[in-house]
C-alpha positions in Angstrom: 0.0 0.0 0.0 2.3 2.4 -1.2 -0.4 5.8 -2.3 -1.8 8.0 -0.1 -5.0 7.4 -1.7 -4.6 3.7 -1.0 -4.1 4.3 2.6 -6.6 6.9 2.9 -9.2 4.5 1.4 -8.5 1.9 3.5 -9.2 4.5 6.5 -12.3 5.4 5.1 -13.6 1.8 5.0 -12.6 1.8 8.7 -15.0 4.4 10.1 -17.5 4.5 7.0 -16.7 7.7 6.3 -18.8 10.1 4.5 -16.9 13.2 4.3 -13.4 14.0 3.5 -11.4 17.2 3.5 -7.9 17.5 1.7 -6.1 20.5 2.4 -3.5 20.9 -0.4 -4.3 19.1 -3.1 -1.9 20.1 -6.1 -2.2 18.1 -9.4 -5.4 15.9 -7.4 -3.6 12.4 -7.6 -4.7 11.9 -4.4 -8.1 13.6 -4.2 -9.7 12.1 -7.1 -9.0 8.7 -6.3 -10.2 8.9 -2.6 -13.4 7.0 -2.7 -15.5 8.8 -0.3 -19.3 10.0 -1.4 -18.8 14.0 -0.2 -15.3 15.5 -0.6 -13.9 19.0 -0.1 -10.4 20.1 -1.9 -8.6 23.5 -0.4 -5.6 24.8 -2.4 -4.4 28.1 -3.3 -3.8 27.4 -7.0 -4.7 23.6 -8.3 -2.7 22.2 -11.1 -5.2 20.7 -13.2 -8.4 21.0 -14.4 -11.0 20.9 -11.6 -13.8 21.5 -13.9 -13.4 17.7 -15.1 -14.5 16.6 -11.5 -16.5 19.4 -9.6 -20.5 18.6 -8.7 -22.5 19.2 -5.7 -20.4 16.1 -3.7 -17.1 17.2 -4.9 -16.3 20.5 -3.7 -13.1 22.7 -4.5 -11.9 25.9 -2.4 -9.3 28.0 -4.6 -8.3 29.2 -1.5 -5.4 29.4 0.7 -6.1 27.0 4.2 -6.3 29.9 6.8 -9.4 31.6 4.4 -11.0 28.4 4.3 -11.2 27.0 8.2 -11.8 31.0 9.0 -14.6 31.4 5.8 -15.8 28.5 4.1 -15.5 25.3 6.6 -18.6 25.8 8.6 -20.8 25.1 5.0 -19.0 21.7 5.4 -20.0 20.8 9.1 -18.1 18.0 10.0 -15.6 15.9 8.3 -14.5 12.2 9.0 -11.8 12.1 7.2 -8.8 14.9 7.1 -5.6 15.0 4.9 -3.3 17.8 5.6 -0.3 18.0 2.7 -0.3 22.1 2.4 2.4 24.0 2.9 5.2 22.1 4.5 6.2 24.1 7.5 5.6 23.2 11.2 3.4 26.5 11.6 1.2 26.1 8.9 0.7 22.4 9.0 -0.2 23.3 12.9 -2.3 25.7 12.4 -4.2 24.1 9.9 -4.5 20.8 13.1 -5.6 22.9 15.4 -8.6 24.7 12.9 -9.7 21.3 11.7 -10.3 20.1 15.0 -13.5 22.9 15.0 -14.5 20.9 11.9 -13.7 17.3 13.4 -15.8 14.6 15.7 -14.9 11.9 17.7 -14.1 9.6 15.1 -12.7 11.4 12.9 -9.2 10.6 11.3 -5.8 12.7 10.1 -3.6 11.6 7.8 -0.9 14.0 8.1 1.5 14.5 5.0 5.5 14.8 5.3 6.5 13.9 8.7 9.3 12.1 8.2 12.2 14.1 6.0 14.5 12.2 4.2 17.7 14.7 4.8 19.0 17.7 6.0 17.8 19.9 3.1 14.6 18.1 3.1 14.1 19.4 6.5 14.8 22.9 5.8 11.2 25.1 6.1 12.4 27.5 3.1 11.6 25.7 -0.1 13.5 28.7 -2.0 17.2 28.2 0.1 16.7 24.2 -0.2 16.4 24.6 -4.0 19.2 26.9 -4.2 21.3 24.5 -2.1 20.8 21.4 -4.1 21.5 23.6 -7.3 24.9 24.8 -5.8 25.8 21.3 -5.1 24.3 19.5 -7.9 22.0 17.6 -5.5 19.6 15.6 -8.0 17.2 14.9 -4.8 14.4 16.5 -5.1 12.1 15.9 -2.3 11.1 18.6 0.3 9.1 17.6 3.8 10.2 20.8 5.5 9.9 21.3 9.3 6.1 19.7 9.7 7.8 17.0 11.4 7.5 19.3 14.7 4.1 19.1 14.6 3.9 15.5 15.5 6.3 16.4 18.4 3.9 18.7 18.8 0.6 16.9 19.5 2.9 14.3 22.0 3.7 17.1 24.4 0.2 19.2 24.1 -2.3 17.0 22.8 -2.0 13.5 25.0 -6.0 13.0 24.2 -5.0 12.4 20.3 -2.8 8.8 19.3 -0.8 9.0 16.5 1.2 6.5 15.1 3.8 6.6 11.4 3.7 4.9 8.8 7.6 3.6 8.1 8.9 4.9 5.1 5.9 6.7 3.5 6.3 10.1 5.7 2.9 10.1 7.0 1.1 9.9 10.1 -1.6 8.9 11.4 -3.7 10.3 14.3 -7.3 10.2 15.8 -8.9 10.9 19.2 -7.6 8.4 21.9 -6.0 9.4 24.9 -2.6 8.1 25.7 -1.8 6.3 28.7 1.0 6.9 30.8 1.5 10.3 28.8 4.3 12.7 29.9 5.4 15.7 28.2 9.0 15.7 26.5 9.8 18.9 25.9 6.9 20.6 27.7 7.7 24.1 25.4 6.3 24.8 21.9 9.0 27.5 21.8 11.3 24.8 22.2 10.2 22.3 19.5 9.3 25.3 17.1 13.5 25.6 17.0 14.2 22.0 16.5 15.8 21.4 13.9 17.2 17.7 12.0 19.5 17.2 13.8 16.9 17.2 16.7 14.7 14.9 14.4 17.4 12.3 14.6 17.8 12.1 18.2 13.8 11.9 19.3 12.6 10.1 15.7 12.5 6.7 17.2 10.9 7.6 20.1 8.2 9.9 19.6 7.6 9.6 15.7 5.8 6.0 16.5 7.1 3.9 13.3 4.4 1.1 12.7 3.7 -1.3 10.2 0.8 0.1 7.9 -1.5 -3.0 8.7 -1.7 -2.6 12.4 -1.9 1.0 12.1 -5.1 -0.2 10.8 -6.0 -2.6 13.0 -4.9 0.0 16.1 -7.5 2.4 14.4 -10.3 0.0 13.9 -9.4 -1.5 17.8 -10.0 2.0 19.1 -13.2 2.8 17.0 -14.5 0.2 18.0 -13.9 0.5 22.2 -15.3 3.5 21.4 -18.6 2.6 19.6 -18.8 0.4 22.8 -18.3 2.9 25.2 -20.8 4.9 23.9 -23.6 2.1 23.4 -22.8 1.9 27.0 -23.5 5.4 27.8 -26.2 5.6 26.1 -27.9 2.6 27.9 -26.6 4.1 31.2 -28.6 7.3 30.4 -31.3 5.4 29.2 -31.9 3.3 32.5 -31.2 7.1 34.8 -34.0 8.6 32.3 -36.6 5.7 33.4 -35.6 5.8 37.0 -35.8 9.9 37.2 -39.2 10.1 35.3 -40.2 6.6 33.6 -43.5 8.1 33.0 -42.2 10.2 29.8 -40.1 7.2 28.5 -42.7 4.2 28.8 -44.5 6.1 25.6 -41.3 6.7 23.8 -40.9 2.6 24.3 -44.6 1.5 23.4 -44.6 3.9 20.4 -41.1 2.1 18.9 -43.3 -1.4 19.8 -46.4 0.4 17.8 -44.0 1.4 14.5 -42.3 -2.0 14.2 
């Protein structure tokens, strides 16, 4: 499973999802093979032609990220299913977390693009001095993560209710709403991360960057899901029984009018 559509699909399938939101979309590779019945593309500029795929379930946002979750998102409501590959730097990649959590559930799943650079230019935030760099030194690779690797250090120390865990090799991660036991902040600064830097990647990758095999990724998602579908049956029967103890003379009609209908 080596496309970020394939992976993305396969998340869908998890939690049945019904809405998805890509923020930076580029040429659409990704977007128009994710096979989810309502989707929502955000980029400044898209690089093809978006006329060939646009209806009332496949909705595209010419806009930069910050207009969108400030402007447009609330038409949307909810999404089940987020993919952030915009701008590769730790503060817009951050910031565009933290707004889609207003637009988010408790199922909902990330898939978060470029966590994992592959070297020391890769890593560098500024696109223009990496390219300038590789050109000085004939360096033929051409692949650019930037610094969004500090957001996942990010959400360990300041966001213990969210799980995350990376797939090896395919500089993505994964996260969703599950708290994390034991949790203890690293770094305990944002000032502090925000000025990390590769060679800070190196030392804390193999601790907090959570490398996991993609198929029990998978099944870690679908294991939590599910815990949580059963927790909340179990509410819901808990405040079902209180209901009929408190007053069960306004929810014996509510049970002999299901009995009536079926």
């Amino acid at each position: 499973m080596d496309k970020s559509f394939e992976r993305l699909n396969t998340l869908a399938k998890i939690i049945s999802a019904s809405k998805y939101l890509e923020i930076g979309v580029g040429k659409g590779y990704t977007f128009t093979q994710v096979d989810v019945p309502y989707k929502v593309a955000v980029d400044p500029k898209f690089r093809f032609n978006i006329n060939d795929h646009a209806n009332q379930q496949t909705i595209f946002h010419e806009v930069t990220s910050d207009f969108f979750f400030s402007t447009l998102a609330s038409e949307h409501g909810e999404f089940d299913l987020i993919f952030l590959d915009g701008l590769h730097t730790f503060e817009q990649t951050f910031r565009d977390f933290c707004a889609s959590l207003r637009y988010s559930h408790a199922n909902t799943i990330w898939l978060i693009d470029d966590t994992h650079p592959s070297s020391l230019l890769a890593a560098n935030p500024n696109l223009r001095v990496t390219n300038l760099l590789r050109r000085l030194f004939r360096i033929k690779d051409n692949r650019w993560m930037g610094d969004v690797f500090k957001v996942i250090f990010t959400i360990h120390d300041f966001f213990p209710q969210y799980n995350y865990l990376t797939f090896p090799n395919h500089i993505q991660t994964v996260a969703w709403l599950e708290t994390r036991k034991n949790f203890a902040p690293t770094w305990n600064s944002l000032e502090k991360i925000s000025r990390f830097g590769y060679r800070s990647f190196l030392k804390f990758r193999d601790s907090h960057i959570s490398f996991t095999e993609g198929p029990k990724i998978f099944e870690s998602v679908k294991m939590s899901m599910s815990r949580r579908s059963g927790r909340l049956s179990g509410y819901m029967a808990e405040r079902r029984r209180a209901s009929y103890e408190d007053n069960p003379s306004e929810v014996l009609p509510i049970v002999k009018t299901k009995i009536r209908v079926g």
